[in-house]
C-alpha positions as CSV (number, residue, x, y, z in Angstrom):
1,X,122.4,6.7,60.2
2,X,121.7,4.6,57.1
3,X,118.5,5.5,55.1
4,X,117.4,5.4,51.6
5,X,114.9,7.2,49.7
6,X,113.2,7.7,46.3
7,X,112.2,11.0,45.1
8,X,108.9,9.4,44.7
9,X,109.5,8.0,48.4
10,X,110.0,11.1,49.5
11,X,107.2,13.5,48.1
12,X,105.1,10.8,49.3
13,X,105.4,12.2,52.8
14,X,104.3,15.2,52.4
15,X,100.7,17.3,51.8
16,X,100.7,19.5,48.8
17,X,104.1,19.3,47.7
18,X,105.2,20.5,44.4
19,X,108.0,18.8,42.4
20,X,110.4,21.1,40.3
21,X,113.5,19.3,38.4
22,X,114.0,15.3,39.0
23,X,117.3,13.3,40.3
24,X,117.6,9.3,39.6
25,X,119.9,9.7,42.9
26,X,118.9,8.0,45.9
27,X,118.9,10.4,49.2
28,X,120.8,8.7,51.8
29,X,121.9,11.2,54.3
30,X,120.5,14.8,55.6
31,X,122.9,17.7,55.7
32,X,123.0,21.6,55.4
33,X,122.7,23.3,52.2
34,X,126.3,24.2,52.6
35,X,127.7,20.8,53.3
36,X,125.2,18.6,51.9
37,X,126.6,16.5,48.7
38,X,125.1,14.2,46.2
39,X,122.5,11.7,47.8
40,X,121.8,14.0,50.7
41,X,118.4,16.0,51.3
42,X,118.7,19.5,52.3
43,X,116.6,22.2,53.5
44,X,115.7,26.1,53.9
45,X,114.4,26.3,57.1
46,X,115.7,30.3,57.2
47,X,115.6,33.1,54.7
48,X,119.4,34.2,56.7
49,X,120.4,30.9,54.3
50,X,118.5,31.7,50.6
51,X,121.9,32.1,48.9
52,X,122.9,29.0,49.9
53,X,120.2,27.3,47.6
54,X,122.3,28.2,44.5
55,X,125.1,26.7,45.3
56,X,124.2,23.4,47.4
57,X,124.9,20.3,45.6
58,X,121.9,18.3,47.4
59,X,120.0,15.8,45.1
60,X,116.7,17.0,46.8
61,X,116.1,20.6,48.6
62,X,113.1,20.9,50.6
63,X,112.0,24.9,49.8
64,X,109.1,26.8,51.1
65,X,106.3,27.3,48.4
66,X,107.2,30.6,47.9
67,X,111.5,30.0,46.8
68,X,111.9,31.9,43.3
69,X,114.2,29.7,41.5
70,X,115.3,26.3,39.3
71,X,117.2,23.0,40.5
72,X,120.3,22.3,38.7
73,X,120.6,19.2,37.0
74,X,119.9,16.0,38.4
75,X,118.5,17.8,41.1
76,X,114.9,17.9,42.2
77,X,113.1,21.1,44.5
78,X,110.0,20.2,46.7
79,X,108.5,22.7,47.7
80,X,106.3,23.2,50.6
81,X,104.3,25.0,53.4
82,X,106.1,24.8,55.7
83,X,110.3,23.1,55.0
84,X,111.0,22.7,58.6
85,X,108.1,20.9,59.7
86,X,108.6,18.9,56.3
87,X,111.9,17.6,57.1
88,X,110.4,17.0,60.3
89,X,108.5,14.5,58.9
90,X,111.4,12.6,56.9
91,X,113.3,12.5,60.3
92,X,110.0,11.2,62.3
93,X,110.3,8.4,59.3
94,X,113.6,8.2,59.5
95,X,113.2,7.6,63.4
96,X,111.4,4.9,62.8
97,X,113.7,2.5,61.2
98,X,116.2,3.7,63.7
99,X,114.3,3.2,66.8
100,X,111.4,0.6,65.4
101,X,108.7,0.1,68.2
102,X,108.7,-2.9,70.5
103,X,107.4,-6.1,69.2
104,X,107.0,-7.1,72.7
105,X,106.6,-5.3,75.8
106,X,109.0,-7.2,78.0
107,X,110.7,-6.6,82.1
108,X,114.3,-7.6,82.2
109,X,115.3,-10.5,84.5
110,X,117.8,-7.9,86.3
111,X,114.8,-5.2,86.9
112,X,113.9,-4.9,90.9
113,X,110.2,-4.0,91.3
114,X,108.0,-4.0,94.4
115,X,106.0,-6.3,95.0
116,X,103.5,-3.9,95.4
117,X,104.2,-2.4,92.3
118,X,102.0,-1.7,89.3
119,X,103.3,-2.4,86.1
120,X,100.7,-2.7,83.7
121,X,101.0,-5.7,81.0
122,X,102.3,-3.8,77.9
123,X,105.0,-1.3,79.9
124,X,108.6,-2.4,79.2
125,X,111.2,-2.0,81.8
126,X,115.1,-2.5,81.2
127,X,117.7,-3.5,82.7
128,X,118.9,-2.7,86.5
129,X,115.8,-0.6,86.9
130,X,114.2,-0.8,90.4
131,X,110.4,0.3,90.7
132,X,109.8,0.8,94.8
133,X,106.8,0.2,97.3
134,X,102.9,0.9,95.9
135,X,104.4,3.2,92.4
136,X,101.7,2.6,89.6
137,X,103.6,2.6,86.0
138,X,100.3,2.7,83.3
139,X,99.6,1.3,79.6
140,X,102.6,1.4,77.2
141,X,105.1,3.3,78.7
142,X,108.6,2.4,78.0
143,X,111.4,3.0,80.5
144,X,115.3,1.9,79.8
145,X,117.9,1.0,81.8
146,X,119.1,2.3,85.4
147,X,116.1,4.0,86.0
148,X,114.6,4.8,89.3
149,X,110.6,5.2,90.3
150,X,110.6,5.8,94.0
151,X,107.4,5.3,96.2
152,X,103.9,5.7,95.3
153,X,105.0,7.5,92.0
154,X,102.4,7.5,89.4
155,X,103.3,7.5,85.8
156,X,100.6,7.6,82.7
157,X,99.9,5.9,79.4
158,X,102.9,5.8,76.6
159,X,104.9,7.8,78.4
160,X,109.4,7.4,77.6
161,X,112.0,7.2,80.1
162,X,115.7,7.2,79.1
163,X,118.3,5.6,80.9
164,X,119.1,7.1,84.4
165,X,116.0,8.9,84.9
166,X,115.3,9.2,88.8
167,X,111.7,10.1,89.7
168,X,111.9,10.0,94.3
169,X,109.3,9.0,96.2
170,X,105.0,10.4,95.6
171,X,106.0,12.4,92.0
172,X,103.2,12.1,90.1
173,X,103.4,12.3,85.7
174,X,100.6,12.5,83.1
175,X,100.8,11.1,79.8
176,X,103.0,10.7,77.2
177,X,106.4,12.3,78.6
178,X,109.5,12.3,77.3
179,X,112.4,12.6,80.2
180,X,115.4,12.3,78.6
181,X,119.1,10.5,80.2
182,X,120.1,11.8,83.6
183,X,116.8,14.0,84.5
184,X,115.6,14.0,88.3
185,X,112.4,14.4,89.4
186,X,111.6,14.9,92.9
187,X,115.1,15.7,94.7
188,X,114.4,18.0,98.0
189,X,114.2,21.7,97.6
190,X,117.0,23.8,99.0
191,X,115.5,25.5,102.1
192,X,117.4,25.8,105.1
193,X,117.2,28.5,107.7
194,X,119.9,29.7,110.2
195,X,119.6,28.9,113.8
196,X,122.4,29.3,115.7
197,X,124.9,30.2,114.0
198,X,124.5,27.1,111.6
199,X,121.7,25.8,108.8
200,X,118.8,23.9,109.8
201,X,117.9,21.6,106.7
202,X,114.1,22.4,106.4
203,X,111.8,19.2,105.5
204,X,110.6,19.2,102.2
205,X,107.5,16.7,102.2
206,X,105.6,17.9,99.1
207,X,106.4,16.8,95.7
208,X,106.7,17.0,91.6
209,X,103.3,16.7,89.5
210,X,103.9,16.7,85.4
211,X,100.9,17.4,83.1
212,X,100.7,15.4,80.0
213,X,102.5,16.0,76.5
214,X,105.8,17.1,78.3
215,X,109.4,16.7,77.5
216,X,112.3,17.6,79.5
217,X,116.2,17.5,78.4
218,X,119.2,16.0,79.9
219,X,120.6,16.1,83.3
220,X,117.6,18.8,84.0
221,X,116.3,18.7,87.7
222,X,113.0,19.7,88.9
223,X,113.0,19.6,93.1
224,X,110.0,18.5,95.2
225,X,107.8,20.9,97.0
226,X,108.5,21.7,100.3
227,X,104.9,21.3,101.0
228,X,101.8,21.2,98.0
229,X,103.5,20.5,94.5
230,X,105.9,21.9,92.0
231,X,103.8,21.9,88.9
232,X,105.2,21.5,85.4
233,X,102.1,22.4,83.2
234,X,100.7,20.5,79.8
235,X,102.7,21.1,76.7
236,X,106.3,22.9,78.6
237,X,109.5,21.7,77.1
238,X,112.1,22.1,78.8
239,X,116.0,21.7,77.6
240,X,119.1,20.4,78.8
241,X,120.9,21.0,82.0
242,X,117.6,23.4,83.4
243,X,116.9,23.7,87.3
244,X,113.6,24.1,88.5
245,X,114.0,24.4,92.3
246,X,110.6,23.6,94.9
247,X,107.1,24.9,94.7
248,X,107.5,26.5,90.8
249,X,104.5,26.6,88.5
250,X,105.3,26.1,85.2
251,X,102.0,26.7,83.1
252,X,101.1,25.4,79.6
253,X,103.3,25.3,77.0
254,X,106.1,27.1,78.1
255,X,109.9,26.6,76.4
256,X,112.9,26.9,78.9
257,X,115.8,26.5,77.2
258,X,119.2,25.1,78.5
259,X,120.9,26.2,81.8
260,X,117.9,27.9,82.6
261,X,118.0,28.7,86.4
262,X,114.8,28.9,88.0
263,X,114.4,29.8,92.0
264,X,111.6,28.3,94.2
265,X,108.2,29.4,94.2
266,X,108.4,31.5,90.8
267,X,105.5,31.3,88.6
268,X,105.2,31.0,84.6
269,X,102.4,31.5,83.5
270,X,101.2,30.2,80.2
271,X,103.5,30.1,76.6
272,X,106.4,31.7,78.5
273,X,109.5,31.2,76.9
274,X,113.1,31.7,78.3
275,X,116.5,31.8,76.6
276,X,119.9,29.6,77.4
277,X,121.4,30.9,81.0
278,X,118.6,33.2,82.2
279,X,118.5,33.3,85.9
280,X,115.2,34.0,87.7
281,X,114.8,35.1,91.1
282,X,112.4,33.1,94.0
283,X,108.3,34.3,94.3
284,X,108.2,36.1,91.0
285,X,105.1,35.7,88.9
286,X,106.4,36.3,84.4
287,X,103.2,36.8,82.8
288,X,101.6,34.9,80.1
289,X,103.7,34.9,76.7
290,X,106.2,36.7,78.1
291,X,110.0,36.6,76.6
292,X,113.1,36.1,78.6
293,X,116.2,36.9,76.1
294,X,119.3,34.8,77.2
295,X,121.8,35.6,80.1
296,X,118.9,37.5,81.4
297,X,118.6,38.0,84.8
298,X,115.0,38.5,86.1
299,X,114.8,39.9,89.4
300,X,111.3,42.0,89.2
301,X,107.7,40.3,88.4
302,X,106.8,40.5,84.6
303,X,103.4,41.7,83.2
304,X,102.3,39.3,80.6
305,X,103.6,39.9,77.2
306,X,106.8,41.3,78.3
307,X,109.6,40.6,76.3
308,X,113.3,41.3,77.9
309,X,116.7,40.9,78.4
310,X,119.8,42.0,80.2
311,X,121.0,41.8,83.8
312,X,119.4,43.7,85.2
313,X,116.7,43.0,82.2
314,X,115.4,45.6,80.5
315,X,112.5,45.6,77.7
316,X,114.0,44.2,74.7
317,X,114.4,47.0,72.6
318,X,115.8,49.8,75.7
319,X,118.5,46.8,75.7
320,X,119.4,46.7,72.6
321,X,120.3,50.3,72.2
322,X,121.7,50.2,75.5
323,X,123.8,47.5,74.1
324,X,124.8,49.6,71.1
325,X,125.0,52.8,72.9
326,X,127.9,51.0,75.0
327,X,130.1,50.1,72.7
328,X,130.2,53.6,71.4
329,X,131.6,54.5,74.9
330,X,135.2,55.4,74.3
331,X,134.4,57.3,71.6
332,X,132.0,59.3,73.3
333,X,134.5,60.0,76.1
334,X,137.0,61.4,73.0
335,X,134.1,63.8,72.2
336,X,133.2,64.8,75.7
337,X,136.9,65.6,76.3
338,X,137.1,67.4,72.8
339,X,134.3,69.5,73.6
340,X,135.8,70.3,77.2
341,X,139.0,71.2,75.6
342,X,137.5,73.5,73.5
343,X,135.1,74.9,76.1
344,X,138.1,75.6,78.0
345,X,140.2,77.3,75.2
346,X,137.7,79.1,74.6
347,X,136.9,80.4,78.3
348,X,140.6,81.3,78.3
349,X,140.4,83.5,75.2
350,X,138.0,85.0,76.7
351,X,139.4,85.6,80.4
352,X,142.2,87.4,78.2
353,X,140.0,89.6,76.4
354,X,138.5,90.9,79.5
355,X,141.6,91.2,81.0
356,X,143.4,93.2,78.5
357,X,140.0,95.6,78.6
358,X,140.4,96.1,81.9
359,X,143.8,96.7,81.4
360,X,142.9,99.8,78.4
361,X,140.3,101.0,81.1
């Protein structure tokens, strides 16, 4: 990554900033506050890494308006709302020169497309891609190398396929959807049924529809419908290495993090979020906003708001002093067999007592 800013360069990108100390230094690199160096921009993005401040040796430190506290010298502050979304920005920038837009829109001599096909004039298609029977690619969409659009697929406006992307046969995207390397779109469910004494693959002719303003991660896989649609919903983004298996609904704006397993014909409704691993089972409706904490396993519908976690999940806080409560075990056992000891001296003693009364009797 090679980029070179100004201070002045820099502050320039941003709303409202506020300038504290100055640095002649050229930013050329990002790093963290605890390994960035002279020339590099940091930030602090989480109050878990204030104390860091004081020590970083970054010419410029993106802070939040609110940071108590003086640059060193030759060393400038900006502060702003919001230091995240700021060096958001910078990187967007950055992203830019890295990636600079297509002068051209152009179709490689080695891409295969139907002659049916749709390809409108200012798509560009790489290398080795084949584009099958009647699929209708729209305005300014990009797709790289390797890529697959089976038959009758219909992809929107400015949308961004990496290399390797395979979207089978009647899928339908939206616009402006970011599928990263490896994803597929539109593999069959996994339904079978036993007849016999053996499985009996069961058909699965529906298929994938993506709303617009959707992103999804690396070697993710979202299966067809085995009839009607799997439904990813306007907003979702969803990670690395995530299955989504046939007839799901995935409202608005959800997150699903990476290695997210999701059985067929689950529902999320809107702004659900789930952490790395969780495992969902099939025809299970988690309510709007709801919160899956990782390695959850979700086995019981979800009333909207619910935030969880565990396997079996439990509400988030009954987990967590579950969770604390268990590592307390053995020493709880030592006590319980204390006490029991003791109960037991003391029953003896007191078995002698009445003996030796008996006895005077």
């Amino acid at each position: 990554m090679q980029i070179r800013y100004s201070l002045t360069e820099l502050v320039s990108l941003f709303e409202g900033a506020s300038v504290a100390g100055h640095t002649d230094s050229p930013v050329t690199g990002i790093a963290t506050l605890k390994t960035a160096q002279a020339g590099d921009l940091s930030f602090l993005g989480n109050k878990k890494y204030k104390s860091d401040v004081l020590n970083c040796s970054a010419s410029v430190i993106l802070l939040p308006n609110d940071y108590v506290g003086e640059p060193k010298e030759n060393q400038a502050f900006i502060r702003v709302s919001n230091s995240s979304l700021a060096l958001a920005e910078v990187c967007r920038n950055v992203q830019k020169t890295l990636w600079p837009a297509l002068s051209q829109p152009s179709i490689h001599a080695t891409a295969v497309i139907h002659p049916t096909a749709v390809v409108h004039p200012t798509c560009t298609i790489g290398a080795f891609t084949v584009i099958e029977e009647g699929a209708v690619i729209s305005a300014n969409t990009v797709i790289a190398t390797s890529v697959h659009i089976g038959r009758h697929v219909q992809i929107g406006e400015h949308c961004s396929f990496m290399p390797k992307v395979t979207i089978m046969d009647y899928c339908v995207l939206g616009n402006r959807i970011i599928i990263q390397p490896g994803v597929v779109i539109g593999a069959d469910g996994f339904g079978y049924e036993m007849v016999n004494g053996a499985y009996l693959k069961l058909p699965q002719v529906g298929n994938v529809i993506i709303e617009d303003d959707v992103e999804i991660g690396a070697n993710s896989t979202i299966d067809r419908a085995r009839f009607g649609s799997t439904r990813i919903g306007k907003g979702t983004k969803i990670d690395n290495l995530v299955q989504i298996a046939h007839n799901c609904t995935v409202g608005a704006h959800c997150i699903v993090v990476a290695q997210v397993g999701v059985s067929g014909s689950t529902t999320l409704e809107d702004y659900v979020v789930l952490g790395g691993q969780a495992g969902l089972a099939g025809h299970l409706t988690i309510g709007k906003g709801s919160q899956v904490g990782a390695q959850s396993g979700i086995n019981c519908d979800l009333a909207p708001k619910s935030y969880v976690r565990g396997t079996p999940a439990y509400p988030f806080v009954q987990a967590q002093k579950v969770e604390i409560l268990s590592r307390r075990l053995p020493e709880l056992f030592k006590r319980v067999s204390s006490i029991e000891d003791s109960l037991k001296h003391t029953h003896n003693e007191s078995s002698t007592i009445i003996k030796d009364q008996d006895v005077s009797l």
